[in-house]
Each structure stands twice: as C-alpha cells, then as structure tokens.
C-alpha positions in Angstrom: 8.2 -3.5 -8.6 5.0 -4.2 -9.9 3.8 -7.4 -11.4 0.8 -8.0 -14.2 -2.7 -7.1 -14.0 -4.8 -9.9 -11.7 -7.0 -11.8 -13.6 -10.4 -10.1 -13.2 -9.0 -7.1 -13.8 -7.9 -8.6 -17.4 -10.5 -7.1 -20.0 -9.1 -10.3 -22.3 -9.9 -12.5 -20.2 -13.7 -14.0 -20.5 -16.5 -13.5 -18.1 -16.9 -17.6 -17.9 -13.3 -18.3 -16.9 -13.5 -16.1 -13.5 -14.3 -17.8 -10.2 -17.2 -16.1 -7.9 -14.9 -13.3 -6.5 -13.4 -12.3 -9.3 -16.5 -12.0 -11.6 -17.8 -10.0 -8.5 -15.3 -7.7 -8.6 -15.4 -7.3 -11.9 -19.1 -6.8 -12.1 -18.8 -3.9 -10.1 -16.7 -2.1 -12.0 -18.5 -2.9 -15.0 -21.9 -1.5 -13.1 -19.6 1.8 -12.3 -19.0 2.7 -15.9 -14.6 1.9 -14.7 -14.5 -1.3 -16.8 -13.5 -1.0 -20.5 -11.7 -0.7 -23.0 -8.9 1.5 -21.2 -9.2 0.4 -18.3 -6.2 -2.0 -19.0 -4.0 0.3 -19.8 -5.0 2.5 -16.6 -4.3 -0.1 -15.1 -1.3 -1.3 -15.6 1.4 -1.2 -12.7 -1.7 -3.1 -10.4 0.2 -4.7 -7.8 -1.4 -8.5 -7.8 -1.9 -8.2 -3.7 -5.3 -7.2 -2.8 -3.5 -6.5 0.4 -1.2 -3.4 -0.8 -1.7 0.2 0.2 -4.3 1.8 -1.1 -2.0 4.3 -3.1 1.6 5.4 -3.1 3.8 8.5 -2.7 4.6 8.2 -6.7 0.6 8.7 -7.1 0.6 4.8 -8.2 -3.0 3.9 -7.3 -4.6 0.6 -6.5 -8.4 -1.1 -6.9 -9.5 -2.2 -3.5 -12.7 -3.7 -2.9 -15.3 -3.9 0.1 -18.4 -3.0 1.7 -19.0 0.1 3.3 -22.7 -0.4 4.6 -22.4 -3.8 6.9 -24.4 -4.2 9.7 -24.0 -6.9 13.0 -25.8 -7.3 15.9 -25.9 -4.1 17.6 -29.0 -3.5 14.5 -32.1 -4.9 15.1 -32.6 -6.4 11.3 -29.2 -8.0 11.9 -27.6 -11.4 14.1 -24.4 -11.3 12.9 -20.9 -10.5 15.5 -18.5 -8.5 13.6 -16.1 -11.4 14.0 -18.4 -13.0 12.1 -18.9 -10.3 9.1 -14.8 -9.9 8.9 -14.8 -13.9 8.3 -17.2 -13.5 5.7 -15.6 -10.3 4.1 -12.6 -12.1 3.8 -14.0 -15.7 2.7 -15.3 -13.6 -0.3 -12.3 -11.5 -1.3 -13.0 -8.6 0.3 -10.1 -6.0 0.6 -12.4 -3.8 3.9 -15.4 -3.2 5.7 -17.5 -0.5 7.3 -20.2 -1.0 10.2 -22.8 1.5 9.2 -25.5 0.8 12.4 -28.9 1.7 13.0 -29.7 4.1 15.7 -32.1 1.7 17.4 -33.2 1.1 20.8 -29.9 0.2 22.8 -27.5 1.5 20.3 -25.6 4.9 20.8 -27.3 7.9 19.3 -25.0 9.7 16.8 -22.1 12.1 17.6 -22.9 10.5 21.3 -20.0 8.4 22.9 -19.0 5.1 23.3 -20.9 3.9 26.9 -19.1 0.1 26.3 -15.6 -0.6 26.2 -14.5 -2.5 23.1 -12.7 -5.9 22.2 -9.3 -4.6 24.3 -11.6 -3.4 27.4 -10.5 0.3 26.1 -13.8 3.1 26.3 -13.2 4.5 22.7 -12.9 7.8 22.7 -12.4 10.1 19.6 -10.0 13.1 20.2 -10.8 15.6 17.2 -13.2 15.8 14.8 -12.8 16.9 10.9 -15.6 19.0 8.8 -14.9 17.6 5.1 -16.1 19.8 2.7 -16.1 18.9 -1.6 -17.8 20.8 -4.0 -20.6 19.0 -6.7 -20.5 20.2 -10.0 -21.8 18.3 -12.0 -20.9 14.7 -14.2 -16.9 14.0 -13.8 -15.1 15.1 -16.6 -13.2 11.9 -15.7 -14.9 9.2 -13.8 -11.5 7.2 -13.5 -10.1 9.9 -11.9 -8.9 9.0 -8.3 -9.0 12.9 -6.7 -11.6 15.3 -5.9 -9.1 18.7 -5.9 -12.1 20.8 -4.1 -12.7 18.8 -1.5 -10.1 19.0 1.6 -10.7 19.4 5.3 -12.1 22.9 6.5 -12.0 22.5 10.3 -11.0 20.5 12.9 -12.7 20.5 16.5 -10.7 18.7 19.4 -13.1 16.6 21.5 -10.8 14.7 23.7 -12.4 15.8 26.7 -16.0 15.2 25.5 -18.7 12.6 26.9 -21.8 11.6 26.8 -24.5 13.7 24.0 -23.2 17.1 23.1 -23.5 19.7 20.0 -20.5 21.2 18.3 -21.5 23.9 15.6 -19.7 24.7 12.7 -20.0 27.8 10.1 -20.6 26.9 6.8 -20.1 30.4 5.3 -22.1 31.8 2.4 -22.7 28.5 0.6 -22.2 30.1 -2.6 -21.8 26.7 -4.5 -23.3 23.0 -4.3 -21.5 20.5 -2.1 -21.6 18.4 0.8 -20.1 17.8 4.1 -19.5 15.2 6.7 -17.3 14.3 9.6 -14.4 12.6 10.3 -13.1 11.4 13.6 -10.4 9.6 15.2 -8.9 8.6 18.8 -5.4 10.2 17.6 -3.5 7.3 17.4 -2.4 6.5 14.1 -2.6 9.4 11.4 -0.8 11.9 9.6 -0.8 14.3 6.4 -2.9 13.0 3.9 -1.7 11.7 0.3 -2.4 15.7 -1.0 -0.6 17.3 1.8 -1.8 18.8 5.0 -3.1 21.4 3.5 -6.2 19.4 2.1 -5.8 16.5 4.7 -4.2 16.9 8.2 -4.9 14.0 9.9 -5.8 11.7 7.3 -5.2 8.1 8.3 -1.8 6.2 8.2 -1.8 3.1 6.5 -0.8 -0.2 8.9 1.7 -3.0 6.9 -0.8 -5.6 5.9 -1.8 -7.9 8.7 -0.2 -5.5 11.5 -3.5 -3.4 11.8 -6.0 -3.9 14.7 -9.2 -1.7 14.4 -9.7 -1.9 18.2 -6.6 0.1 18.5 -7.1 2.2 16.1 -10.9 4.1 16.1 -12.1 5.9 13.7 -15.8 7.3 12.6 -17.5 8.8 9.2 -20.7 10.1 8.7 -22.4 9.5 5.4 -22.1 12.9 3.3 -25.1 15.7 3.6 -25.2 17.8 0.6 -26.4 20.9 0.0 -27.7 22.4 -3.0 -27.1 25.9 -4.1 -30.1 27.1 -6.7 
C-alpha cells in the first residue's frame, strides 16, 4: 500500500517551507531537468520511507538519494573514517553512499586485491566479474525514464581464485555503435537475477530488508563507465 507523496517531492508545496534535506533533495531534481510539472503525477504511488527498495516486481519505482563519489581516509585530500562519512550521510538524509578512492601512495591499484582484511577481519575477495555494456545515442527521448533497454551484462569472468595485480581481457567486438562499458564485481554472496531478467542482469544485486544489510558482508565493486565513440 502506498501512502502520499513526501513533502519535498510536493511540486505545491513552496521552496521556503522545506527544511535543509528536503530543499536538497529537491534541488537536485530540479538541477536534473526530473522536477516539474509532471513530476507529481509520476510520482504518485512514492512510498514515504526513504528506506524502501529501490523498485518493485510490479515496476513501481522509487527516488532514492546519495552520493556516489565520497572519499575517507584511505585518499590523501581526505581525514574522514567511513564510519564517520555513513554518520554524516545519514545526519543529512541520505538514502546511500559510494567510496570512490584515489589510487594514491598506500592505496590498492585498481582491479588489484584487497591486501587488508576489513571491519569483520574477512580478506575481501570478489568471485566474478561483469563487463556492462549500454549503448549512447543521443538525448533521452524520456529523461524520467527509469531503464536503459540496450544496456545488459555481456560477460562474466570468475575470479575467485585471483590475487594480487593481474589482467583479464575482454573482446569488445566490432564497435559498430557508441557506448560504454564498465565492470561489476561481487564476493558472491548476496545476488540474483536482476529487475529485467537474467538475461540482461545475472547477478545483479539482492536487496537486504532495511536495516538488516552489512556492507562488510556483502562486497561489491564498480568502475566508473569508459565510453567509446563510434565516428
């Protein structure tokens, strides 16, 4: 059952009567092109819990808000623990968070593993990786469109018996339209088929029951996209 829209997500509701958090999140929609005049009636059916899933199998979908370039101590322009940054992302009302670090001195050098073990004393260890491939072309017809039907996963390498720095290679065919690519990883521990089937998303990840998730339990990795542009 859902319940009515929250009250930054209200178009009739004034700029001036929101608090800091929900003038924020509002602002960002508004900076997105999402927030207008139809975005209430896309909207309706929101769930008022930031904490619901992100979508359900009826293809009801939900705004959730957060920060996917944080960085904490392990960067050397940042002092911060991550304790520290997920106390702050949830003082100000956000829904998740992603540690994008530098590759500095004394960090691990990408597609290199873990050397530490993590909160639980557990080495992570990622046990496959996906190749995500989407197609670019061009301005959405739709910007408040929640899908991107062309993009899916295109192969999936098992690494579970990887360490240390090594190269996989993948072979990206013709490239006979624009697109990008990036990777995906996980220990294995938590996913499934993906909210388009597992024909587009195999291992995509299984949402935990709100306050039952623990990310030191549950690893996984994304690289930013690299596209490629087909003249």
């Amino acid at each position: 059952m859902t319940e009515q829209l929250p009250v930054w997500a209200d178009p009739g509701v004034p700029d001036g009567d929101l608090d800091r958090q929900g003038l924020s999140r509002r602002t960002m929609l508004r900076s997105a092109g999402l927030f207008g005049s139809g975005f209430a009636a896309a909207s309706v059916g929101l769930p008022q819990a930031a904490s619901a899933a992100p979508a359900t199998a009826s293809g009801e979908y939900v705004y959730l808000v957060g920060d996917h370039h944080v960085h904490t101590q392990y960067s050397h322009d940042a002092k911060y623990t991550l304790a520290q940054a997920a106390q702050r992302t949830a003082q100000f009302g956000l829904d998740w968070m992603v540690c994008t670090e530098h590759s500095n001195f004394g960090h691990e050098d990408p597609v290199t593993s873990a050397s530490r073990p993590n909160f639980h004393g557990v080495l992570p260890r990622p046990a496959y990786l996906d190749v995500i491939r989407g197609a670019v072309r061009g301005p959405a017809a739709d910007r408040d469109g929640w899908t991107a039907p062309d993009t899916r996963v295109v192969e999936t390498a098992d690494v579970s018996g990887r360490s240390g720095t090594y190269t996989l290679r993948f072979s990206l065919g013709a490239g006979a339209t624009s697109g990008y690519l990036r990777l995906r990883g996980a220990d294995g521990r938590r996913h499934g088929p993906g909210l388009l089937g597992s024909r587009i998303d195999p291992h995509g990840p299984i949402p935990h029951p709100p306050g039952d998730g623990d990310p030191w339990l549950d690893t996984w990795l994304y690289t930013n996209p690299i596209f490629i542009d087909v003249a």
